[in-house]
N, C-alpha and C positions, 0 to 999 in steps of 0.2 A: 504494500500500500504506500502510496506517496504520502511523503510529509508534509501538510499543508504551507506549513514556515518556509520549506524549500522554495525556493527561487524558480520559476518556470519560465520563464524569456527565450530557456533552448531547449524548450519542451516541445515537440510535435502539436501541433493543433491538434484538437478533438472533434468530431464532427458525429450530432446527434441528430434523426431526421426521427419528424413524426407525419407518417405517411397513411392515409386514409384507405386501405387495402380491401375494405370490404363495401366500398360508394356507401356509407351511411353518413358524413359528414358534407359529403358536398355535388352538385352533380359532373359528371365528368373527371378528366382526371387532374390531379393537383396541378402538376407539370405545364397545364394548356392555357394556366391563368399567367403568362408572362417567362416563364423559363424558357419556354422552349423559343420563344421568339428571340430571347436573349442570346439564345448559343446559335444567333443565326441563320434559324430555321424559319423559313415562311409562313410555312404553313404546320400545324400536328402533324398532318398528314404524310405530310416528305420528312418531320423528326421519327416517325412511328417507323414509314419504308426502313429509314437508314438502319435502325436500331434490329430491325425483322433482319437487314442485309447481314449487319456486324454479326448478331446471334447464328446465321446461318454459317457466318465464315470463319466464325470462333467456336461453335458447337457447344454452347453455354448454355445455362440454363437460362430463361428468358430476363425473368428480373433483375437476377443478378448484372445481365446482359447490358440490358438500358441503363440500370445506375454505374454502370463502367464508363461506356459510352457516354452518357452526361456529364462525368466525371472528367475526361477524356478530352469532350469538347470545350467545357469551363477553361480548364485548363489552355485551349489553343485561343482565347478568345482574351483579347485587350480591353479596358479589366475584365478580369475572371469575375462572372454573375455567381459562382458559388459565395458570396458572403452573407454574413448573419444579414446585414441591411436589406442584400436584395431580396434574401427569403421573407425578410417581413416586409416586405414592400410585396410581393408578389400573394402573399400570405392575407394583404390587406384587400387587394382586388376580387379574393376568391367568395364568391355567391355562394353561402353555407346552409343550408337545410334548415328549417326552422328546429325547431324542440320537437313539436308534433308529428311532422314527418318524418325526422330520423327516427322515433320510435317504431315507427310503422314498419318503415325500412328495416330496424333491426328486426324485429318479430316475423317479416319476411322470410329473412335471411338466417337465422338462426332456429 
């Protein structure tokens, strides 16, 4: 266990994602509310082909796949969109299910 008093400045960042895996939080997928636009994709549609392309040509499991990939492309992109601000900025744009409907949703789903 790290000791909180320690010094972190050339500690690895940490990176923790809370991701909506089962649609009862919002419609559509997290990703389409501005990320994917960010890593310079036009459209979902052509982020979704590439990630279907990569998965094919890496023989990955899927998810794992596209958060590679996303990973992959933040990284090539001047500033990198993976930071805390742009997730809550992207985070802020997302249309989220009311209280009422996600219940429904879950008891759907569950």
């Amino acid at each position: 266990m790290t000791d909180p008093t320690e010094n972190t400045a050339n500690m690895p960042p940490i990176a923790i994602f809370c991701y909506d895996f089962d649609g009862t939080l919002i419609p559509g997928n997290m990703q389409e509310y501005g990320l994917i636009q960010s890593l310079g994709f036009k459209t979902p549609g052509d982020f979704w082909g590439a990630v279907l392309e990569y998965t094919k040509q890496t023989g990955s499991e899927s998810v794992l796949s596209y958060m590679k990939f996303m990973a992959d492309c933040g990284a090539a992109v001047e500033p990198n969109p993976l930071t805390k601000d742009s997730f809550r900025t992207f985070g802020e744009k997302m249309e989220y299910f009311s209280e009422k409907s996600s219940n429904l949703l879950q008891r759907r789903t569950h």
